[in-house]
N, C-alpha and C positions, 0 to 999 in steps of 0.2 A: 773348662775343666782345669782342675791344679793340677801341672806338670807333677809334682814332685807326689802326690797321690796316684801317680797310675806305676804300674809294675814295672820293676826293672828288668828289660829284657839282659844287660849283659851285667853284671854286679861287678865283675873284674874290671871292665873298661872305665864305670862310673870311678870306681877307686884310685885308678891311673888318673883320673881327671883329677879329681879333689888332692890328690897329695899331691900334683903338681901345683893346686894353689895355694896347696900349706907353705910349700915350698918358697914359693913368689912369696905371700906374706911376710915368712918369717928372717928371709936373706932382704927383698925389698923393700917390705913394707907395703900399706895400706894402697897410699895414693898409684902405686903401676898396678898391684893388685886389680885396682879399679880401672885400671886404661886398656887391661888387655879384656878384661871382661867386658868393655863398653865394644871393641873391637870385634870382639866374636859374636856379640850382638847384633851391630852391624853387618856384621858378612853373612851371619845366617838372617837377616832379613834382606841384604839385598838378592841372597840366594832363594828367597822367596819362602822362608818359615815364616811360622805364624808366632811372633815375639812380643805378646802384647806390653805396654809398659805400665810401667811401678812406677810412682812418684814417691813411697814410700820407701824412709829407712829406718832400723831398728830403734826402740824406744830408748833409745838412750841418746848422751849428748853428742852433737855433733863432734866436736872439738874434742879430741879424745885427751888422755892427763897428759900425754907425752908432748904435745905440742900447745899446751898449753904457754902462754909468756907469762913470765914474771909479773907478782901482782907490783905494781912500782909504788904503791900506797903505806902508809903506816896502820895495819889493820887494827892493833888495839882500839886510837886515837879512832879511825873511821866509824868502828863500833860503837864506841862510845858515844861520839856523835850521835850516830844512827840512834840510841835508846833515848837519846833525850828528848829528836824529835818524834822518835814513835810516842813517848810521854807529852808533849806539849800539844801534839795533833788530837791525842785522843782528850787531852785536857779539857779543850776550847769546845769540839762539840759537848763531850760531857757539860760543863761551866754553863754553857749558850743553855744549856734546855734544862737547870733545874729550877729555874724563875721563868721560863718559856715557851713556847710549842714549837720555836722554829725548823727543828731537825737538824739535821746533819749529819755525815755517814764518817763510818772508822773504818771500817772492812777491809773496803777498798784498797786504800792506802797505806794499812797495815798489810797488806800481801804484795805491795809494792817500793814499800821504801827503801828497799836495797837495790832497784831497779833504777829509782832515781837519785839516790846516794850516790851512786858509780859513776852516774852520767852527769850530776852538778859536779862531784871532786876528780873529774877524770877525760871528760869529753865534750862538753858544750862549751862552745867560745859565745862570748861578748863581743856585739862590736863596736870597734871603736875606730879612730880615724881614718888609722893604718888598714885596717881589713872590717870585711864585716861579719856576722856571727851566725850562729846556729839559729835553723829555725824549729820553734820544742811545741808541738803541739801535746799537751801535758792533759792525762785523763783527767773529765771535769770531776768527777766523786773523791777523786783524790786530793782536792785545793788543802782541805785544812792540814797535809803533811809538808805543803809548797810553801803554806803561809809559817806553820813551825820550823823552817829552816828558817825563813826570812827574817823572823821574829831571834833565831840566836845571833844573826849578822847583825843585828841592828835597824835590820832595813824597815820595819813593823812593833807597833808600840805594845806594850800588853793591855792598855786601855783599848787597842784597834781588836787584839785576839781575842779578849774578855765578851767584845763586841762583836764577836762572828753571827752572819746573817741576820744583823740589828744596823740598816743603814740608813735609815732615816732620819738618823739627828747628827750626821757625820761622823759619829763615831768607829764607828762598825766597817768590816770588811765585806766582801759579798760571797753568796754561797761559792760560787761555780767561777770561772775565768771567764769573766766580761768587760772585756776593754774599753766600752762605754764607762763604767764604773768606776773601772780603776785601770785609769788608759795610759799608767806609766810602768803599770805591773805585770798586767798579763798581755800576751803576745796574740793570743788567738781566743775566740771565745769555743770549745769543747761539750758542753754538757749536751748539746743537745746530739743524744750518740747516734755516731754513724757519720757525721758531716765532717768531724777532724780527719779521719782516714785520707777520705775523699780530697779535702781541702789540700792536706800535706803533697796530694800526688801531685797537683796541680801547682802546687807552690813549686818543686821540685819541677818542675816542665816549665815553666815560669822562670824559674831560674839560670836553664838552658838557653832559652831563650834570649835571656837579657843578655846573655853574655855571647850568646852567637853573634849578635847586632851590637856589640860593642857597645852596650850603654851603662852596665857594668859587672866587673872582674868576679865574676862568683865561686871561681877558682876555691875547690877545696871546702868549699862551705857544705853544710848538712841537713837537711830535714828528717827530724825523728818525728815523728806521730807512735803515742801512746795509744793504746788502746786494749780492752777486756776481749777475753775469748767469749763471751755472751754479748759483746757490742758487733761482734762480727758478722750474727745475724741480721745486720739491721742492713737493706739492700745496698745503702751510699756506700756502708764500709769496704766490699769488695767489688762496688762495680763497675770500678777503673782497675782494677791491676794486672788485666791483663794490656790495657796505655803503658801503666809501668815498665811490663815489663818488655813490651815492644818498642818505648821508646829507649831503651836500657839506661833508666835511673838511677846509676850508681852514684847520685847524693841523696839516694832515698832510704831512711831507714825506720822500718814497722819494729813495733817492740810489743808483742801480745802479753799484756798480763794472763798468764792461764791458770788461773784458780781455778779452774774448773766450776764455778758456781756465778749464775747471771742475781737476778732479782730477789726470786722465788725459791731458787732452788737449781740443780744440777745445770751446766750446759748440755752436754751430753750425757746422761746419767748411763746408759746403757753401750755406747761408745766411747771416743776416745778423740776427744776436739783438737791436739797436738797433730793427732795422725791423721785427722780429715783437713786442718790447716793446711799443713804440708806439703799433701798430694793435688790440692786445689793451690795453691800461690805457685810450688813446683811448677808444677802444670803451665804456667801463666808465667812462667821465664822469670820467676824471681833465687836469689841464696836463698836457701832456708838454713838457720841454724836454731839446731834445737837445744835448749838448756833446762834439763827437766832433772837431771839427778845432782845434789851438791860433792862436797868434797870427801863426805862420810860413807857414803855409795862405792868412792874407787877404792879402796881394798879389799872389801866384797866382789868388784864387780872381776877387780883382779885374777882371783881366788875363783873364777865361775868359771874352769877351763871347760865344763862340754856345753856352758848354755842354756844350765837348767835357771839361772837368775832370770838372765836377759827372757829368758819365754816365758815367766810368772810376771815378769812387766807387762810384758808385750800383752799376755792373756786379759789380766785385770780393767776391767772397764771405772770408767771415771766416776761411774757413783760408788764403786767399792775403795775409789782411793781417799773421795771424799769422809768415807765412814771412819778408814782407818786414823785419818788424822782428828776425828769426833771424839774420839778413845782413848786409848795408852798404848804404849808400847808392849807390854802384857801381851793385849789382843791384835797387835800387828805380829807379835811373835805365832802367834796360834792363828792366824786367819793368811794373812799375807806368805810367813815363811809355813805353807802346808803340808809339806812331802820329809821325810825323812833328811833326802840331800839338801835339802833348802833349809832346814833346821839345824843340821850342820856346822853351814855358814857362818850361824849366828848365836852359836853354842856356847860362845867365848866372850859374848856381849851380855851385858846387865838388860834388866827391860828401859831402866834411864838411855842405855845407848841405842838401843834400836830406835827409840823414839827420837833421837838424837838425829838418826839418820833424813839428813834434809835435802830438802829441795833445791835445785840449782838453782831459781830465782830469786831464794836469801843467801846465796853462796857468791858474796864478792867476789872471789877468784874465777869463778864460773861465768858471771856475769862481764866481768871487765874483761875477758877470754873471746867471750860474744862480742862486744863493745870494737872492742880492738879490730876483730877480724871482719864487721860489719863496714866499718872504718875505712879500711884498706883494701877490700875488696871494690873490683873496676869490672863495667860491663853487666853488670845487673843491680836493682833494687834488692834488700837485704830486707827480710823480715826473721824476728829473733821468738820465738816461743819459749817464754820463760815458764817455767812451771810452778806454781806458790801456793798459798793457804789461804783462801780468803777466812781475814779477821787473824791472821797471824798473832800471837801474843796476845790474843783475847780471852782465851782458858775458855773456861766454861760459860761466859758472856757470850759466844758467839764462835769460838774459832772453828770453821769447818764446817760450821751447822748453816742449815736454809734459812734461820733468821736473823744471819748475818748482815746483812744490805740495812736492817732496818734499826738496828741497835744505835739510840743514843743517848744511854743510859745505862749507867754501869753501877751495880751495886759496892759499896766500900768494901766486901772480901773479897771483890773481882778485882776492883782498883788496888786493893795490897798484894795480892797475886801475882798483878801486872809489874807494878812496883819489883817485888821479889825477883822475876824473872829476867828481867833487864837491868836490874842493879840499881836502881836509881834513889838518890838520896832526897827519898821524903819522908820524916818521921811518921810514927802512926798518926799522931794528934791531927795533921797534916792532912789527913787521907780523904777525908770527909772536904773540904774545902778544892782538893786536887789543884795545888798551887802548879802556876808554870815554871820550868825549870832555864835557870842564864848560867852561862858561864862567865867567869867574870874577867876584865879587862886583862891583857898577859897571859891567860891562862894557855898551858896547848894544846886545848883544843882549838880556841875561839882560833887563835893567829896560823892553828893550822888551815881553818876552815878559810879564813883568808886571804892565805898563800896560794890554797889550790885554786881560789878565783882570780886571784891576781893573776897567776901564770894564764889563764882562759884570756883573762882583756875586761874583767868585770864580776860584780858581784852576781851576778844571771845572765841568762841570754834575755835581753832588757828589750822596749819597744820604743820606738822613736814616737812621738807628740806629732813631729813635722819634719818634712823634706828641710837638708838644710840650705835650700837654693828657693825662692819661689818663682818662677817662669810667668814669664810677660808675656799675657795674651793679645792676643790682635783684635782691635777695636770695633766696635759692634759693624762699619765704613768697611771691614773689610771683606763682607760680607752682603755689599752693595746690589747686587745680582738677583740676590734672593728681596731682598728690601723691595723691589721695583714689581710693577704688574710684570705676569707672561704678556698682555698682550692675545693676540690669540694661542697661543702655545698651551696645549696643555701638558700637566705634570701633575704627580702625585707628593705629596708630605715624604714619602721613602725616598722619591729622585732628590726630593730638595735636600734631606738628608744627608744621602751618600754623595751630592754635590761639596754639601759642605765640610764633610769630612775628606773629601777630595783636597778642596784646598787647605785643610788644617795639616792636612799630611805633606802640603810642597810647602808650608810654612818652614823658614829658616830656622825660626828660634823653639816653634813646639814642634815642629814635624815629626822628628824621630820619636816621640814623645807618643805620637798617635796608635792605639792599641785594636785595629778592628779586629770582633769578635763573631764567628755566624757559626750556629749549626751546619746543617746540610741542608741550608735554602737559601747561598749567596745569590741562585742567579735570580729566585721569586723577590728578594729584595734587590734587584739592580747592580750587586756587587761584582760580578765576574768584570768590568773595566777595572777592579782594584787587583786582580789577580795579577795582571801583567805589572801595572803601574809601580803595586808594593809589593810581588811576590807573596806566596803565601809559604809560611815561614816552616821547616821540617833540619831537623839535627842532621842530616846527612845530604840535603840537599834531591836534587830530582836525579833519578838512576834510572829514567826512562824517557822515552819522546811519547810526550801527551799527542792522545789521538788528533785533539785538534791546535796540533800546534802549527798548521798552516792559517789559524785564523788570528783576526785583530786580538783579541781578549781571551787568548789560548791559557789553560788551567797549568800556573806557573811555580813550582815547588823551589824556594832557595833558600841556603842555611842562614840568611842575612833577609828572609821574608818576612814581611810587616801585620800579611795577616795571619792571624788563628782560624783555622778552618778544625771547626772540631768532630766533625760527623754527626751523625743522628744521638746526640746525646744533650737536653737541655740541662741537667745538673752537670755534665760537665762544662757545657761553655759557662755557665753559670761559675763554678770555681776557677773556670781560667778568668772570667773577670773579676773576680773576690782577690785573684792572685796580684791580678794586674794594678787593681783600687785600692793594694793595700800597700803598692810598692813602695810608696812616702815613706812608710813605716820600716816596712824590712830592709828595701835597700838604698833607704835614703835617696830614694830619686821618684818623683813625681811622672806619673805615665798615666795615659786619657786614654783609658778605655771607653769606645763602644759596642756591647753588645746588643746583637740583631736578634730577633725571636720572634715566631708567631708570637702575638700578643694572648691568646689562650692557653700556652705553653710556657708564659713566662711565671707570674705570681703564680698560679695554680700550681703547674708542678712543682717549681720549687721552692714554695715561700718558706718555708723551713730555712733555706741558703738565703734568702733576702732578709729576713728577720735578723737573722746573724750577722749577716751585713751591715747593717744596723750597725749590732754590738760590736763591731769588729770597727768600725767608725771606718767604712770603704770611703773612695772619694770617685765617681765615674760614672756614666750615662747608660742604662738598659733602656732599649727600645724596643716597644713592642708594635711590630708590624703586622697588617693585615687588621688592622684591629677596627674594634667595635662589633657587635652581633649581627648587622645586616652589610658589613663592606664586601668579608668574603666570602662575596656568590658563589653558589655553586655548593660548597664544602661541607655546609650542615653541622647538628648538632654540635660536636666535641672540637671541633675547629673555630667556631662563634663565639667572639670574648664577649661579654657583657655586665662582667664585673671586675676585671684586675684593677683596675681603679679605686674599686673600692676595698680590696686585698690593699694595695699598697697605701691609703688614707692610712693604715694602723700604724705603719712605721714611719716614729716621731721624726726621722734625720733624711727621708725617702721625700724629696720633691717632685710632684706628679704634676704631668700638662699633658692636655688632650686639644692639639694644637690643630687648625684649620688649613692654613692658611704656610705657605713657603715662611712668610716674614717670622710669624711665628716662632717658626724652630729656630731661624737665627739667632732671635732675641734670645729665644730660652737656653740658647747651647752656648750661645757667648756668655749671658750670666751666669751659666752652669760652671763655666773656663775659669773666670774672674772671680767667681766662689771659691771652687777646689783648689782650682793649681797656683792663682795668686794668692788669696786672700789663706788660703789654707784651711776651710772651714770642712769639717766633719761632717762632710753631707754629700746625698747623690741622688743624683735625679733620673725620673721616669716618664716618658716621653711613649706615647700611643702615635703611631704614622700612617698611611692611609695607602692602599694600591689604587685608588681611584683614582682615574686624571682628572681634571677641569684648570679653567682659567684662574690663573692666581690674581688677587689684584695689589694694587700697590699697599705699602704699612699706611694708613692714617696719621699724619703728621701727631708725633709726639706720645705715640700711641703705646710706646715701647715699656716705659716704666710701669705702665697699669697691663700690659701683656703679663708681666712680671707677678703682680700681685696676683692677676687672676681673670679680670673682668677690664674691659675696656670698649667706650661705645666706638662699632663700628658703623654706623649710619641714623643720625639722628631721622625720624620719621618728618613728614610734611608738616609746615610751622602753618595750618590755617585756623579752623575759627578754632576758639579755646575750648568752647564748650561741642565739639566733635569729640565722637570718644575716640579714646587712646590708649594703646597697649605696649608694656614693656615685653621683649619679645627675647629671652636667653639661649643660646648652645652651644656648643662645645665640637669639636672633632667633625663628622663626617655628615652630623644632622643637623650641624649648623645651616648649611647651604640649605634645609629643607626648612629652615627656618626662615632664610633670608626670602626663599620661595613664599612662604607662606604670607609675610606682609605685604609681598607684591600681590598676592590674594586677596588680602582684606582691603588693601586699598583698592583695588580694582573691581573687585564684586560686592564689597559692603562699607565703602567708604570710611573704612576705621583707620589710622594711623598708627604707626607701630615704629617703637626706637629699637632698632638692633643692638643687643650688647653679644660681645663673644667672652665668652665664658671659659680661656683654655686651661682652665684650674680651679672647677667648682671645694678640690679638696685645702690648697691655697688660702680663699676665699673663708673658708669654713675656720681653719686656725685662727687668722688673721680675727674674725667675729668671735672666735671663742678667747682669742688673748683682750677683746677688748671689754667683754663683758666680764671677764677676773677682774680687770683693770678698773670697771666703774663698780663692783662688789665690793670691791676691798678699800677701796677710797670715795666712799658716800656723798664724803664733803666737800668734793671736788668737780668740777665740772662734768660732765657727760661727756666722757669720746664715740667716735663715732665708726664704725667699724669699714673697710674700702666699699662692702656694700650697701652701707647706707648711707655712703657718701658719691656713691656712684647715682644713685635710684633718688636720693633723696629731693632732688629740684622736677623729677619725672613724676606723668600721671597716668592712673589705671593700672588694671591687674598685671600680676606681672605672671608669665608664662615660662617653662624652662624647657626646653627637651636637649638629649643627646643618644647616644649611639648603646648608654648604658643603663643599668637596670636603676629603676627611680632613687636607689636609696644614694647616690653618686650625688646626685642635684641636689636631693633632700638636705643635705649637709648644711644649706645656708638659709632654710624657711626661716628659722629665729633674727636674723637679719634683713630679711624683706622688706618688715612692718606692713604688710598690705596682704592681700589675696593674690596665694600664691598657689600654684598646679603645675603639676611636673609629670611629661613625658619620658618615660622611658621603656626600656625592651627587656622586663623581667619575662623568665619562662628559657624555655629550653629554643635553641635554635632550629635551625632546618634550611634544606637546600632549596633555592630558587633565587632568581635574580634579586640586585638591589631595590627596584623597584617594590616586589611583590612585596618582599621583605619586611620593607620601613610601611609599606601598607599594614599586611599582617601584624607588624607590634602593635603599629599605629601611634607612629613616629613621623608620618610623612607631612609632605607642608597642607595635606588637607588636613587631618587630623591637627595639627597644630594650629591651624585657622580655623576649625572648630572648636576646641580648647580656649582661644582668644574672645572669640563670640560669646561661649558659655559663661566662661568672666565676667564679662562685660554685661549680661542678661543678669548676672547673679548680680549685678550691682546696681540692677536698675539703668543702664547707660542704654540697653539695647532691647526690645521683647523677646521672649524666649521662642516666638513661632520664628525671627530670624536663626537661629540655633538652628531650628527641626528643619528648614529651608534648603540651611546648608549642608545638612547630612545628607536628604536627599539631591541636594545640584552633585553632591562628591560622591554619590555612589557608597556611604557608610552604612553599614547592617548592623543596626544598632540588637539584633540578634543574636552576633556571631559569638560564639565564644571569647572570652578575655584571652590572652594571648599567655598568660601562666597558666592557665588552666587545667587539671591534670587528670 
C-alpha cells in the first residue's frame, strides 16, 4: 500500500516533520538533507518498520545546476564541430545508397553525437608509451558519426567515406566496428547488441586484475561501453551488473543512449525506460546519474516552486515524449504544458522556444557534468542515462518517428532543412550531390580538434596490431612427459591438459603470463590442485577460512590469484577470456588464456561471443571438456556435445583439434604458444578433451608436424599379401580408440588389414583441401597440388572409413579430398543417458559398427561378398531394425 495515500492521523505532527526538512534543505542543503533521511530510515527499520526500498529518483537530472562544473570547452568551436560531423555522417549513408542497396543507419548517431563529442574532446585518453588509454566500446549503428570525425582529422580519406559499407575492392570502410577489418581503427567489435555491455564489464575486471598481479599499471584508466536503451533488453547487456557492482568497478562506465526508441518503435511506449534503468543498475550497487533535461529546462524548473513541473515529468510516459518531439512546439505547448499553472510557466516563451527546450543528452554542459562526475567517482560502476531524440536534426525525415532506425535516404528539402538547422555551408546547387564537409588546414576548428587530442595522448582511443614484446615459448622438449607412453597409468586429455598448463604456469619466462579460466566445474575438470598452486584471483583477497582449508588443494582466494573462477556463468567466463585474448591489444602485454567449459556449453551458448572473437582478432586457447556425445555418461541429452566442432569450423581465425591422445595436446598447445604469443598471429585455438582414462601411448616418431595439419598415420596395418584387402581406417577424439579396436577386429575375425590414421583436425584438414583446390582453379597451367589428404592416403589402399565422437557433418568436411569410397561414422540425433559403452553402441560408433562399416566397403568394392557384411552383423549383435539413432 502507498504510505503517503492512507490518512493522516495527526496533520500537525506531519507538518513539524516537513518544515524541519525545509529547514535542513534550505540552511544545508541537498546532500545532509539526504543523510539524515537515509538515517531515520535505518533506525525505523532496525526498530523493525516495514521500509520498503526505492531505487528511484525524481525525473530529473541528477547533477542539479548549482553543482554543476565549469564547461572547460570552447562551446561555439565544439558545436560547430558537432554540425559538420552530424552533416558528413549523414552524408556517406545518404551518398553509399543512391547508386546502392547497402544501408546504413542516421538515427542512431544523430541522437548521440553530443554524447560522444564530449567524451573524444574531453575524456578518452590515448595510449601511448607513458601510460595507457581508455577503453571505448562505441555503439555499433553509430560508426558512420565515428568515421565523420575521423574523416575531419585526417585519419579517413573521402574516397574511404564515399565508400562506406563497399569493401570489397579496398576502398570502402565497414558498416559496424570490426577489428578484423579495420584492425588499427576500431577497438572492439559492438554491433552485435548486447555483447559490448557485457564485454566492457569484463574488460573492467580484467583490468583489476592485471594490476592486482602486477603485470600492468591500469591505474586511472577507463572503460566506457556505449549502449541504446532498447539494446538493454538483450539478456548479455544486463547480465553481469550485478559482477559489477559487487566487485565495485569504479573504472566502469555505461553511457545509455535513451531515445527512447529501439527498431520498430517505442522502448517503453507506456513506461518510462530511465526510471526502470535506475531502480534495476541502482539495485545492483552501481552510480546512477541521470541526464534527461538540458540547460533550457533549468529556469523553468527553477520557477516550479510546489512541483507542479517536476510531477507532469514524472507522469508523462515515453511514447507521449516520443510524440511531442514528432510535432512542434505549438503542440507541446497544449499537450505537454496542460494545466493552467504549467502554462504559466511557459507564457513568456514563443512556440520556437518551447521547442527549444532540450534534452540533456544534446546539452554539452549537462553531459560533460555526467562525464566529469562518472570520472571521479570511487567505489561503484557508473552508469549515465542520457536522454535524446532518436534521428536528432532529421525534421520530418525521421526525427522521433518509429521509422527512424531505417532511413537511408533523405529527400533534397529534408537535406536543405538539415543544412538550415545546423548552419552549414552547402549551397543549394550542392544539395542534391550532399558533398562532405573539411575544414581546412589552420582553420580553428581543425587545430582545435587537434589540441583536444593531443592533450588525451592521441588522435583516439586507438588499438594496438601487436604486443610490443613477443614472449619466448618453451620448446615442444619441454613438455617431454606428456610426449612419452603412461605405460600402465591411466589419464584423461583434461589431466594431460591441466598437467600442462601446470608447468606453463612455473614457466619463468610465460608463467605469469598463464590465464586459467573455469566456470563452476574446476574440480570436474581436475583443476582444484591449481587453487592452491595459483591462488584464485579476488580484488580483496579471502576474508574467510575456507571450509577445507585443512586439506592439500583447499579452495584459495588471493588478490595476487592466477585463477579466474567465474561461477555458473558460460558468457561470462567467455568475456573474461575475450578480455584476457585481447590483452596484446589493450594493454600491450601478451596473456595465455585457458578457458575450461563443458564442451556443450561452450560454442552453443555462446557463439555469438566466439564469432566476435573472431572479429575482435582474440589470441587464446578454449577448451571444451567432457566432450563428444557419448564421453559424458550418465548426463544425457543437453550435456552431450556432438557438434561444437562443427559451430567452430565457421570461424575463419578459430583453430579446432579433437585430440586423442596426451602428445596431442602438447603439440597443439605448443604450436598454439608459438603462433599467438611469439609469432603474434591473429588466431585461437579450440581444443575438445576427454574425462575418460586409458593408456596414453608414446608420439610416433616425427609424427608432430602432420598432428598439426590434422591427419597423421598412427599405425600403419600388417605389410602381407598385396592382394589381401585393406582399409583406411580415420578418427578423431574419444572414438578414435573404438577405431583402433575395431582393426584389431577385422584383422582377427576377417582377415582385412587396416592403416590407422588419427584425425585430430578433420576441420584443419578440410581448409588445408579447400586452399588447394583454389590453388589448382585459378592456376590450370600449373602443376596439380596435392592437398595433406591426398598426400597422406595417396600411396594407401581400400575404402577409407571415418568415425568420431561427432555428428557426420565434422568428418564430412574432407569427402572431396578422399578420391576413393568414403563413409563416415558419426553421432547425429539428440543425446541421452547411459554408459559409454551403450552409447557408442546406440549411435553406432563403436568398433563393431566400424568394423561393419569397413567390411561393407570393401563388399561394395568387390574385395569381400556381401554374406561376410550380414555375417558380421549377426557375430556383433546389430539390429539392423532398430531405429537410426537421429530418428525423431
Amino acid at each position: 500500500m502507498d504510505p503517503l495515500a492512507s490518512p493522516d492521523l495527526d496533520p500537525q505532527e506531519t507538518r513539524e516533520w516537513l518544515d524541519a526538512l525545509e529547514g535542513v534543505l534550505e540552511r544545508e542543503g541537498t546532500e545532509r538533507a539526504h543523510f539524515l533521511i537515509e538515517h531515520l530510515i535505518d533506525r525505523a527499520r532496525r526498530a523493525g518498520a516495514y521500509v520498503p526500498f526505492s531505487a528511484n529518483t525524481a525525473y530529473i537530472n541528477t547533477i542539479p545546476v548549482e553543482k554543476q562544473p565549469r564547461f572547460p570547452g570552447d562551446f561555439a568551436l565544439e558545436q560547430r564541430i558537432r554540425h559538420y560531423i552530424r552533416w558528413n555522417a549523414m552524408a556517406m549513408v545518404v551518398r553509399a545508397n543512391k547508386h546502392t542497396n547497402v544501408g546504413g543507419h542516421i538515427a542512431s548517431f544523430a541522437s548521440a553525437a553530443t554524447l560522444y563529442d564530449v567524451g573524444y574532446n574531453h575524456f578518452w585518453r590515448s595510449w601511448s608509451e607513458e601510460r595507457g588509454g581508455d577503453l571505448v566500446f562505441l555503439q555499433g549503428h553509430s560508426s558512420p558519426g565515428i568515421y565523420a570525425r575521423a574523416f575531419l582529422l585526417g585519419l579517413l580519406s573521402e574516397e574511404q567515406l564515399t565508400n562506406f559499407r563497399q569493401e570489397v575492392e579496398g576502398k570502402g570502410i565497414s558498416s559496424y566496428p570490426h577489428p578484423w577489418l579495420m584492425p588499427e581503427f576500431w577497438q572492439f567489435p559492438t554491433v552485435s547488441m548486447g555483447l559490448g555491455p557485457l564485454m566492457a564489464i569484463y574488460q573492467a575486471r580484467f583490468m583489476k586484475y592485471l594490476h592486482d598481479r602486477g603485470v600492468v599499471d591500469t591505474e586511472g584508466r577507463k572503460v566506457w561501453a556505449f549502449t541504446g536503451d532498447g539494446e538493454m533488453d538483450e539478456p548479455e547487456a544486463m547480465g553481469a551488473i550485478g559482477l559489477a557492482g559487487r566487485e565495485k568497478l569504479d573504472n566502469l562506465i555505461f553511457v545509455v543512449n535513451c531515445n527512447l526508441q529501439r527498431l520498430d518503435g517505442p522502448v517503453r511506449g507506456n513506461g518510462k525506460i530511465i526510471q526502470e534503468l535506475e531502480s534495476t543498475f541502482r539495485g545492483a550497487g552501481w552510480n546512477v546519474i541521470k541526464v534527461i533535461w538540458g540547460r533550457h529546462w533549468d529556469p523553468l524548473l527553477a520557477r516550479d516552486k510546489n512541483g507542479a513541473l517536476r510531477r507532469r515529468m514524472m507522469e508523462v510516459v515515453d511514447g507521449e515524449y516520443q510524440l511531442y518531439k514528432s510535432r512542434s512546439g505549438a503542440y507541446v505547448r497544449e499537450h505537454f504544458f496542460n494545466t493552467p499553472e504549467l502554462k504559466d510557466l511557459v507564457s513568456e516563451l514563443s512556440d520556437d522556444d518551447v521547442w527549444r527546450l532540450n534534452r540533456g543528452g544534446h546539452d554539452p554542459f549537462k553531459v560533460y557534468a555526467a562525464y566529469e562526475a562518472a570520472v571521479k567517482h570511487e567505489g561503484q560502476p557508473t552508469i549515465i542515462l542520457a536522454k535524446t531524440i532518436k534521428g536528432y536534426g532529421m525534421g520530418e525525415a525521421g526525427e522521433a518517428m518509429n521509422i527512424a532506425h531505417q532511413q537511408k535516404k533523405i529527400a533534397v528539402d529534408a537535406i536543405r532543412r538539415f543544412r538550415d538547422r545546423f548552419d552549414l555551408p552547402v549551397p543549394d546547387d550542392e544539395l542534391e550531390e550532399v558533398p562532405f564537409l573539411r575544414f581546412e588546414e589552420g582553420s580553428k576548428e581543425l587545430e582545435y580538434m587537434k589540441a583536444r587530442r593531443a592533450e588525451l595522448g592521441g588522435d583516439r582511443p586507438r588499438r594496438r596490431r601487436r604486443a610490443p614484446e613477443s614472449l619466448e615459448v618453451p620448446p615442444l622438449a619441454t613438455f617431454d612427459r606428456l610426449l612419452k607412453s603412461t605405460e600402465d597409468r591411466e589419464i584423461s586429455t583434461t589431466m594431460a591438459l591441466v598437467q600442462l598448463m601446470s608447468m606453463l604456469a612455473r614457466d619463468k619466462k610465460i608463467g605469469a603470463r598463464v590465464v586459467p579460466i573455469v566456470p563452476d566445474e574446476g574440480r570436474t575438470f581436475g583443476m582444484e590442485g591449481m587453487y592452491r598452486q595459483l591462488g584464485i584471483w579476488s580484488h580483496v583477497g579471502q576474508l574467510y577460512t575456507p571450509e577445507d582449508s585443512e586439506q592439500l588443494a583447499f579452495y584459495r582466494e588471493d588478490k595476487k590469484g592466477q585463477v579466474l573462477q567465474e561461477g555458473i556463468t558460460e558468457a561470462g567466463g567467455m568475456a573474461d577470456w575475450m578480455a584476457a585474448a585481447s590483452a596484446y591489444s589493450t594493454h600491450g602485454r601478451s596473456m595465455i588464456p585457458f578457458y575450461l567449459f563443458y564442451s556443450m556449453f561452450g560454442f552453443q551458448r555462446v557463439g555469438d561471443f566466439a564469432w566476435a572473437a573472431g572479429d575482435m582478432r582474440c589470441r587464446g586457447f578454449l577448451v571444451g571438456g567432457t566432450s563428444g556425445r557419448t564421453t559424458l555418461n550418465g548426463e544425457g541429452l543437453q550435456h552431450e556435445d556432438g557438434h561444437s566442432h562443427v559451430f567452430s569450423s565457421v570461424i575463419p581465425n578459430c583453430r579446432s583439434y579433437d585430440p586423442t591422445f596426451s602428445y596431442e595436446v602438447a603439440v597443439i598447445v605448443q604450436d598454439g604458444l608459438r603462433r599467438m604469443v611469439q609469432e603474434q598471429e591473429d588466431v585461437y585455438y579450440y581444443l575438445t578433451v576427454l574425462n575418460e582414462n586409458y593408456v596414453h601411448p608414446a608420439m610416433p616418431e616425427g609424427a608432430a608436424e602432420d598432428i598439426i595439419r590434422g591427419m597423421y598415420l598412427f599405425k600403419r596395418g600388417a605389410a602381407g599379401d598385396k592382394k589381401a584387402p585393406r582399409v583406411q581406417l580415420l578418427g578423431s577424439g574419444s572414438i578414435f580408440r573404438e577405431v583402433i579396436a575395431a582393426a584389431d577386429l577385422l584383422k582377427s575375425h576377417w582377415g582385412v588389414d587396416a592403416d590407422l590414421w588419427a584425425c585430430p583436425s578433420f576441420t584443419e584438414l578440410a581448409r588445408d583441401g579447400m586452399a588447394v583446390a583454389r590453388e589448382n582453379l585459378l592456376h590450370p597451367d600449373a602443376p596439380a597440388k596435392k592437398s595433406h589428404v591426398e598426400r597422406c592416403l595417396g600411396e594407401t589402399a581400400g575404402p577409407v572409413v571415418a568415425a568420431t565422437d561427432y555428428v557426420r557433418t565434422f568428418a564430412e568436411q574432407i569427402r572431396p579430398y578422399v578420391g576413393r569410397r568414403y563413409l563416415v561414422l558419426g553421432t547425429d540425433g539428440f543425446g541421452r543417458s547411459d554408459t559409454r559403452e551403450r552409447l557408442r553402441r546406440f549411435f553406432e560408433v563403436d568398433r563393431h559398427h566400424v568394423a561393419v562399416a569397413a567390411l561393407k566397403s570393401l563388399a561394395d568394392e568387390g574385395k569381400l561378398p556381401a554374406a561376410k557384411v550380414s555375417e558380421a552383423i549377426r557375430k556383433y549383435g546389430i539390429d539392423p531394425a532398430k531405429p537410426a539413432p537421429w530418428t525423431v
